[in-house]
C-alpha positions as CSV (number, residue, x, y, z in Angstrom):
1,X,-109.9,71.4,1.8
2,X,-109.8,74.7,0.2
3,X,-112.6,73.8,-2.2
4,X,-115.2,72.6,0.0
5,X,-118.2,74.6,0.3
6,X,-118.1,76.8,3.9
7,X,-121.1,74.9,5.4
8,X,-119.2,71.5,4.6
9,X,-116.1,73.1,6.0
10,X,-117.5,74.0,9.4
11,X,-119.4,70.3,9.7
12,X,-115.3,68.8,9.1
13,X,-113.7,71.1,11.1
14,X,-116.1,70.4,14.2
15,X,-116.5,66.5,14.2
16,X,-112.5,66.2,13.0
17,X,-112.2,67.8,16.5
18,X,-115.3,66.2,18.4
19,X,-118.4,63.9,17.6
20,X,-121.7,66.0,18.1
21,X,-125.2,66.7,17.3
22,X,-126.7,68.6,14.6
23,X,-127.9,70.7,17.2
24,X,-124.3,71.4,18.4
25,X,-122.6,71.2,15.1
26,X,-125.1,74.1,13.9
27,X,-124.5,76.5,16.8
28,X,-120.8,76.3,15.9
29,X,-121.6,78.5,13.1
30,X,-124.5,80.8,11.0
31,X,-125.6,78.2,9.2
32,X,-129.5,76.7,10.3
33,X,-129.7,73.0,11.6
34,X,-132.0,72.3,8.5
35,X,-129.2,73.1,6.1
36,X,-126.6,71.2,8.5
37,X,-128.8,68.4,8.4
38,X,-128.8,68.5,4.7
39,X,-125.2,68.4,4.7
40,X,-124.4,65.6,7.1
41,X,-126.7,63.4,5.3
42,X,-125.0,64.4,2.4
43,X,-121.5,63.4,3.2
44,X,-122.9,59.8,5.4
45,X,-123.9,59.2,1.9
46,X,-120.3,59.8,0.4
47,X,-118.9,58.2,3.6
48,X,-117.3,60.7,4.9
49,X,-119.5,61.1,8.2
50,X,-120.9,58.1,10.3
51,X,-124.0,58.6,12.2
52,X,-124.0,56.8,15.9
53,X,-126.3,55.8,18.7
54,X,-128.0,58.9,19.5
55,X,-127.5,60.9,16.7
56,X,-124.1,61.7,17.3
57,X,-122.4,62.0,14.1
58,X,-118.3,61.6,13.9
59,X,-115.9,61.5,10.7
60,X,-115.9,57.8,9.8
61,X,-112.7,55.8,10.5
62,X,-111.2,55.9,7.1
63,X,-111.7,59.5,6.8
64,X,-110.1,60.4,10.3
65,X,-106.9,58.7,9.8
66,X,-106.1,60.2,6.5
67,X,-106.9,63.3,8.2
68,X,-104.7,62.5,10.8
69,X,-101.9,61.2,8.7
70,X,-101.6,64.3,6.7
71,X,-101.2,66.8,9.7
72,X,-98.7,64.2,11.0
73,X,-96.4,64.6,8.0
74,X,-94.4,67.8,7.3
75,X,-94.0,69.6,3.3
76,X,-93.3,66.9,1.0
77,X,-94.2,64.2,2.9
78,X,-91.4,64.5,5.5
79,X,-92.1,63.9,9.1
80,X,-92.6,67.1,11.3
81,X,-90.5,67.1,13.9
């Protein structure tokens, strides 16, 4: 995730963690909710993000268990302990 642009960062970092708002997901950092709101359409339209009732946005399924399979797994694939 090094190479994601910081705006992009912050939006993965705080719905990997929690679903939220654009509203909430904007005060998490110095970024404005327009350009936030760019962004999370931006990656709904790569998939990464889904977009529920309410406008409560969350990584989409696919995305969240690779994310959660990687931080399960230790260097080189091994198991962390």
């Amino acid at each position: 995730m090094d190479c994601i642009p910081p705006t992009r960062r912050l939006i993965l970092d705080y719905l990997l963690v929690q679903p939220g708002t654009e509203t909430q997901i904007a005060n998490a950092g110095p970024y404005s909710a327009a350009l936030i709101g760019r962004e999370l359409q931006n990656l709904r339209a790569h998939e990464v993000l889904a977009c529920g009732p309410k406008k409560v946005w969350s990584v989409a399924d696919y995305w969240a268990e690779c994310w959660s399979q990687i931080h399960a797994d230790g260097p080189a694939g091994k198991k962390a302990i």
